[in-house]
N, C-alpha and C positions, 0 to 999 in steps of 0.2 A: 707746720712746726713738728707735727709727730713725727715726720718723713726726715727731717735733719736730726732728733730726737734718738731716732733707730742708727742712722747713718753712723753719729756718730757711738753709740755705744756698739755696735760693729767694732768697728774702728780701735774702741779699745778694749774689745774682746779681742783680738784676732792676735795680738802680740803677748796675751794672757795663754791662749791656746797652743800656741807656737814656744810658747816656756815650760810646759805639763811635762810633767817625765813620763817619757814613752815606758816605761819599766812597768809594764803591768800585765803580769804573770797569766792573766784571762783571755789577754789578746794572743795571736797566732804570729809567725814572723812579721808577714807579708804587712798586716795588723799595726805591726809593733813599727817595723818601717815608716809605712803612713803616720804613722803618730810622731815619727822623730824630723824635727825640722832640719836637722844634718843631714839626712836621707833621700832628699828630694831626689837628686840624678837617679841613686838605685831605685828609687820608687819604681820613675818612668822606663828604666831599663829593663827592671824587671815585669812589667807588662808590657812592654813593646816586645820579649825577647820567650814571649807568653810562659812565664815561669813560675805563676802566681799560686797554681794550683797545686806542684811540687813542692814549694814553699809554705804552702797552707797545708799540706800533708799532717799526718799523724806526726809523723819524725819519731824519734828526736833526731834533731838537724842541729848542726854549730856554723854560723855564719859569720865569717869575716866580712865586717861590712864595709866597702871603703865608704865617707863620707864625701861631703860635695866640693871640701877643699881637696879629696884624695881624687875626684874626675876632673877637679879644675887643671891639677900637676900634672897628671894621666896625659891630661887630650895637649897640655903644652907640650909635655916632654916628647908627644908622639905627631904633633903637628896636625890635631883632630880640630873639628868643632863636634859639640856635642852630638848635634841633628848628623852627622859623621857617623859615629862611635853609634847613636841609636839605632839607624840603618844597618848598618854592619853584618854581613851574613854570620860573622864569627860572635855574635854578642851573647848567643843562650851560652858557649862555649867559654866564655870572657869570666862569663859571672858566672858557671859551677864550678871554675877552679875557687871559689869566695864558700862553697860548701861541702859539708864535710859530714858524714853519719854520724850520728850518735852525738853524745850530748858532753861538749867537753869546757869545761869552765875555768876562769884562769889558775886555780890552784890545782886541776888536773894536768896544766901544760908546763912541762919541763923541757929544759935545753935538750937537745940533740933528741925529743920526741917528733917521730912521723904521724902525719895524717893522708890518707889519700882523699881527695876531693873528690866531687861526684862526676867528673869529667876523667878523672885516672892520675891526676897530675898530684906527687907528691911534695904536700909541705915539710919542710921541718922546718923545727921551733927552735931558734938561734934566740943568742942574746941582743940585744937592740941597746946600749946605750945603759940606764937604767932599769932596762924592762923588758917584755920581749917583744919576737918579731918573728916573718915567716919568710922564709926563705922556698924560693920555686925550685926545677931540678935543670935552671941556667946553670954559664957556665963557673958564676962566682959562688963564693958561700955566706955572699953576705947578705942581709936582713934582704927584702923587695918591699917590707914594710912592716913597720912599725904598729903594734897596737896600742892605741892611744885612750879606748876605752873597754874594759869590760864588764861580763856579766851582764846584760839586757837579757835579763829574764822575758820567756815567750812561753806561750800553752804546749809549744810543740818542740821547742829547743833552749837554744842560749843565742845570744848575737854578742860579737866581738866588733869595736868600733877598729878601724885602722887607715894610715896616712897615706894609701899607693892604693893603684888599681893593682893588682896580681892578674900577669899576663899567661896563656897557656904556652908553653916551652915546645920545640919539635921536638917529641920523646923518641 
């Protein structure tokens, strides 16, 4: 009885821990990631792509994070499966165009502002609808994604939630 007892308050711990806001200012990106249950793909990605320790950096770092609906559209719109996309010789290079130096929060980010990533590829910051978005230096100038959440405060930066993977461009 103790053993179904455990099982299930497990059980209904696990959807209590999975609801916790990741937002806490103690924890480091890498940290903050793990804690966020939208996160999951970037999680794995970014430790298959051993990025963990850049990310756990001093910083400050500003990370566009996509979430796991933005790797779901990612891998259809590119014909991937994940275990694909994780392999990938290009994937540490995938996910530094998602980062960016220094520590820029959404009332620091204005339209037609540039950021270089830590890969070299430049964003700017377009309008998106109601809100904003980042546009890569392809050949359009429209959004490549939309931010959908910000300000995830981190020890070491900020993280910004968004709808697309951001791909690197032949510069």
């Amino acid at each position: 009885m103790h053993i179904l007892r455990t099982a299930l308050a497990a059980l209904l711990l696990v959807p209590m821990l999975a609801a916790c806001d990741s937002n806490d200012p103690d924890l480091d990106i890498v940290d903050t990631v793990v804690a966020d249950a939208q996160l999951t793909v970037l999680e794995q990605a970014v430790i298959e792509a051993n990025l963990t320790g850049a990310l756990s950096a001093d910083g400050p770092l500003t990370v566009f994070a996509p979430t796991d609906a933005a790797f779901t559209a990612a891998l259809e719109a590119l014909d991937l499966t994940a275990a694909e996309l994780l392999a990938s010789p290009d994937l540490a290079a995938i996910l530094q165009v998602h980062v960016v130096s220094g520590e820029f929060e959404a009332d620091d980010l204005d339209i037609g502002d540039t950021l270089t990533s830590l890969n070299g590829e430049v964003l700017t910051v377009v309008a998106d609808g109601s809100g904003l978005g980042l546009d890569t230096e392809d050949e359009g100038t429209a959004s490549n994604a939309t931010i959908v959440t910000t300000d995830i405060e981190a020890s070491n930066g900020v993280i910004h939630k968004i709808d697309f993977v951001l791909l690197p461009t032949d510069n």
